[in-house]
C-alpha positions as CSV (number, residue, x, y, z in Angstrom):
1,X,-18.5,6.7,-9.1
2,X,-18.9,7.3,-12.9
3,X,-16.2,8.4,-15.7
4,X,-17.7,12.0,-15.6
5,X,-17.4,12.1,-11.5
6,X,-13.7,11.3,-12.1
7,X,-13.1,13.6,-15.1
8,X,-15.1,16.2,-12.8
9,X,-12.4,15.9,-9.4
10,X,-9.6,15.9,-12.3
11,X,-8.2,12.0,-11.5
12,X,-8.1,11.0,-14.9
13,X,-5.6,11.7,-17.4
14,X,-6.7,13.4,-21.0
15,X,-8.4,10.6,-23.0
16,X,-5.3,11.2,-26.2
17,X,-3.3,9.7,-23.5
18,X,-5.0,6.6,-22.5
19,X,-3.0,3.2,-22.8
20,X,0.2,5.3,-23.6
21,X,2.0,4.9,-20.5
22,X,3.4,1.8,-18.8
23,X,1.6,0.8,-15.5
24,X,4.3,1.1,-12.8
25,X,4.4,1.1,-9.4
26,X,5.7,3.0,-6.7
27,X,6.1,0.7,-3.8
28,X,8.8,-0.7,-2.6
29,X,8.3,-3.9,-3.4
30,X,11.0,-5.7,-1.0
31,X,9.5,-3.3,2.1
32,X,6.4,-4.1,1.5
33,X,6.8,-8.4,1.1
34,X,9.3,-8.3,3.6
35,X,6.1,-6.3,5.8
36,X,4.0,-8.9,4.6
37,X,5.7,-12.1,5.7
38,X,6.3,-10.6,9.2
39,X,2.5,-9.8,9.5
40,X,2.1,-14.0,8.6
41,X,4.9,-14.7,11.1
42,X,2.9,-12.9,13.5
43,X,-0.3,-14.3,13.3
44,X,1.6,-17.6,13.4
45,X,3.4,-16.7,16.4
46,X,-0.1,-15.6,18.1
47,X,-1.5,-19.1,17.0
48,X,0.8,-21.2,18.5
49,X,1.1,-18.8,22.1
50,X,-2.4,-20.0,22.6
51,X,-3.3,-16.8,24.9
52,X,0.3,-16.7,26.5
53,X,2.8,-14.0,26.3
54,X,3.5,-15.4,22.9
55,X,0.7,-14.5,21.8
56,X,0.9,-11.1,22.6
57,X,4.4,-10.7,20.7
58,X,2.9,-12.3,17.4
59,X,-0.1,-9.6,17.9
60,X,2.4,-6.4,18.2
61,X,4.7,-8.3,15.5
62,X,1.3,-8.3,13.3
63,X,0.8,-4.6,14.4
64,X,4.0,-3.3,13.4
65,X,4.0,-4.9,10.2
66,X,0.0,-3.6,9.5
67,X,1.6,-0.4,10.4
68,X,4.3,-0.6,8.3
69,X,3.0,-1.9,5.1
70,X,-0.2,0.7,5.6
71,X,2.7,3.5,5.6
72,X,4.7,2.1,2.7
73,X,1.4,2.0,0.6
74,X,0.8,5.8,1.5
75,X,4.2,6.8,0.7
76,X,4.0,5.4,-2.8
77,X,0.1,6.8,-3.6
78,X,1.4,9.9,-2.3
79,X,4.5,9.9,-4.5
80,X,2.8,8.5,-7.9
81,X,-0.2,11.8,-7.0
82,X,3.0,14.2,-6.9
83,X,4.4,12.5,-10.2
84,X,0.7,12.9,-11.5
85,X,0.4,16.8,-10.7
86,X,3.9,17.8,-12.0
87,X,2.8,15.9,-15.6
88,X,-0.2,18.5,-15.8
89,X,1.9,21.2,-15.6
């Protein structure tokens, strides 16, 4: 995908306001580490149940924790793309 696709579906900002803005993101941050060190503790957990029941409470532990950083990353793309539209107008 080229600069002139992007321009085209109306992604990009105007080019006077390239560089102008801080990069910032929406996430948060805590949520999302905190989602991320239970998705290690998971796969640790399934490791060391070598095919036991353990191992099947580090897999739904790695689930929910996929889950819930895949939903905290939505969130914030959806949020910065509503910050984005109400800046056009």
């Amino acid at each position: 995908m080229g600069l002139e696709d992007l321009r085209e579906q109306g992604v990009l900002l105007p080019e006077k306001r390239w560089g102008k803005h801080e990069l910032t993101s929406t996430v948060a941050r805590w949520w999302l580490l905190s989602a991320l060190v239970a998705a290690a503790g998971g796969v640790g957990t399934a490791l060391v149940g070598d095919g036991g029941p353990l191992t099947w409470v580090g897999v739904g532990v790695f689930l929910v924790a996929l889950s819930t950083a895949t939903i905290l990353c939505d969130r914030a793309v959806t949020k910065q793309r509503r910050r984005m539209e109400e800046g056009r107008r």
